[in-house]
C-alpha positions as CSV (number, residue, x, y, z in Angstrom):
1,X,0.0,0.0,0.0
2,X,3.0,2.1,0.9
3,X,4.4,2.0,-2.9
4,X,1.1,2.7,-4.2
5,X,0.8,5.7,-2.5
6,X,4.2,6.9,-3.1
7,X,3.1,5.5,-6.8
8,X,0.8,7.8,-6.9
9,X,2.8,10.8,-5.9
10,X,5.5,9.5,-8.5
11,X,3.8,8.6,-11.6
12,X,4.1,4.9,-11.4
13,X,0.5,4.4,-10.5
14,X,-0.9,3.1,-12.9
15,X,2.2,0.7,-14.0
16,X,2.0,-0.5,-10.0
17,X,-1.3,-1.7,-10.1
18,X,-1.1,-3.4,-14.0
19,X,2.0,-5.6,-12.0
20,X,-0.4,-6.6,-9.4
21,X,-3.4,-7.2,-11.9
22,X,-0.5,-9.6,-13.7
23,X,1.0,-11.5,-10.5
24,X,-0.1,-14.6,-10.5
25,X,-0.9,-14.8,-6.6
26,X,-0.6,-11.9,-4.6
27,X,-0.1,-12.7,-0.8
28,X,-1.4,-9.7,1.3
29,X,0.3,-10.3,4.7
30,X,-0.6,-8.5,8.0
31,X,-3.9,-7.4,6.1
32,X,-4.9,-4.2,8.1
33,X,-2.8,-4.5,11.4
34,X,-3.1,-0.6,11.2
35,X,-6.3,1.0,10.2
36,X,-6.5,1.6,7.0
37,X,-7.1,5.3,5.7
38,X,-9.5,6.6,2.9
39,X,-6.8,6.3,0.2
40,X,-5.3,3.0,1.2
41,X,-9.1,1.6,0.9
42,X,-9.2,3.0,-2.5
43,X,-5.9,1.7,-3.6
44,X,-6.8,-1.3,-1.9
45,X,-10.3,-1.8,-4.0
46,X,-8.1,-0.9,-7.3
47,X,-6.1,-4.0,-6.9
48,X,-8.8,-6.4,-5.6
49,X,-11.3,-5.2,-8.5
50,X,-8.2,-5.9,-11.3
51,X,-7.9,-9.1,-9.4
52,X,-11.6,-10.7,-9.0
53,X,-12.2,-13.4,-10.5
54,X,-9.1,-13.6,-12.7
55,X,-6.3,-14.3,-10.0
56,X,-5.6,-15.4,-7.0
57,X,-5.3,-13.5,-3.6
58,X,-3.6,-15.0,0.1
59,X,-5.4,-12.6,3.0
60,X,-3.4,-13.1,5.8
61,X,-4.0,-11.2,8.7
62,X,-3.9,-11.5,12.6
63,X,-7.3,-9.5,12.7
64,X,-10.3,-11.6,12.2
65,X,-12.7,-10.7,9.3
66,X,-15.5,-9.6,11.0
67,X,-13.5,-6.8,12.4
68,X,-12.0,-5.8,9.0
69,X,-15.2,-3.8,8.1
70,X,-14.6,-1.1,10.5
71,X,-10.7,-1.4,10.1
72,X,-11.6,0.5,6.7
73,X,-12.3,4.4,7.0
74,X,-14.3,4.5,4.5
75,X,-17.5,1.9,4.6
76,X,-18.4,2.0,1.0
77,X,-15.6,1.5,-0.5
78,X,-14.6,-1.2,2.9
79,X,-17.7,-3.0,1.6
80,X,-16.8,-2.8,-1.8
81,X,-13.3,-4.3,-1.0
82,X,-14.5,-6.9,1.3
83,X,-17.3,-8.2,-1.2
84,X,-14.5,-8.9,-4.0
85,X,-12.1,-10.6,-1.6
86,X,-14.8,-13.0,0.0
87,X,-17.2,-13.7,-2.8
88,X,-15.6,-17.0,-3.3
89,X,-13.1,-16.8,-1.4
90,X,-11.8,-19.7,1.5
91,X,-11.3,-19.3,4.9
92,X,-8.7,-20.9,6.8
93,X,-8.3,-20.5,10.9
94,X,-5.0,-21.1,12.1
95,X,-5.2,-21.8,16.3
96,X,-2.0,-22.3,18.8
97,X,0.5,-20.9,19.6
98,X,2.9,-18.2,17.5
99,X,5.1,-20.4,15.2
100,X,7.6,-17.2,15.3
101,X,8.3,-18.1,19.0
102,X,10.8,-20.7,19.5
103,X,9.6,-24.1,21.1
104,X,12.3,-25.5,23.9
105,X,12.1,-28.6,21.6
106,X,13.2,-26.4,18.4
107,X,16.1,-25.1,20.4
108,X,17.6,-28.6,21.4
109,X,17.2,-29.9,18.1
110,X,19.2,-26.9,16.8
111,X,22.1,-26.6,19.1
């Protein structure tokens, strides 16, 4: 979101988001950990709508989905974002523990 913005500022823009239309999956990791602003929800809806239905996505995101509504300043376009992503999308819940800590186990095994 950060290149698109300075993208836009720039005069890559437009190039920026024909890459992401092209990539053949896009992974969107820690999706909203901040709040996202009015232009990161547009930018955001740019490269979902280029997306949909044509390629695929990976939402990853420590904040659960219901909660990713009012994560989004703006609503309409939040609900406008969040129809492409989940219209046929697949949800996976991940539960335990933070694989990023290191397990005693791990350590031994390691040494």
């Amino acid at each position: 979101m950060d290149d698109l913005s300075l993208g836009r500022a720039d005069g890559r823009y437009v190039r920026l988001l024909a890459g992401l239309a092209r990539v053949a999956l896009l992974v969107l990791d820690d999706f909203l950990i901040t709040p996202a602003g009015v232009e990161a929800c547009r930018d955001l809806l740019e490269v979902v709508e280029d997306r949909s239905q044509l390629r695929s996505t990976i939402v990853v995101s420590q904040l659960p989905p219901e909660k990713w509504l009012s994560a989004m300043s703006d609503p309409t376009l939040a609900e406008a974002v969040l129809d492409r992503l989940l219209q046929s999308s697949h949800r996976i819940a991940m539960k335990g523990p933070s694989m990023r800590k290191r397990q005693p186990a791990q350590e031994e095994a390691t040494a």
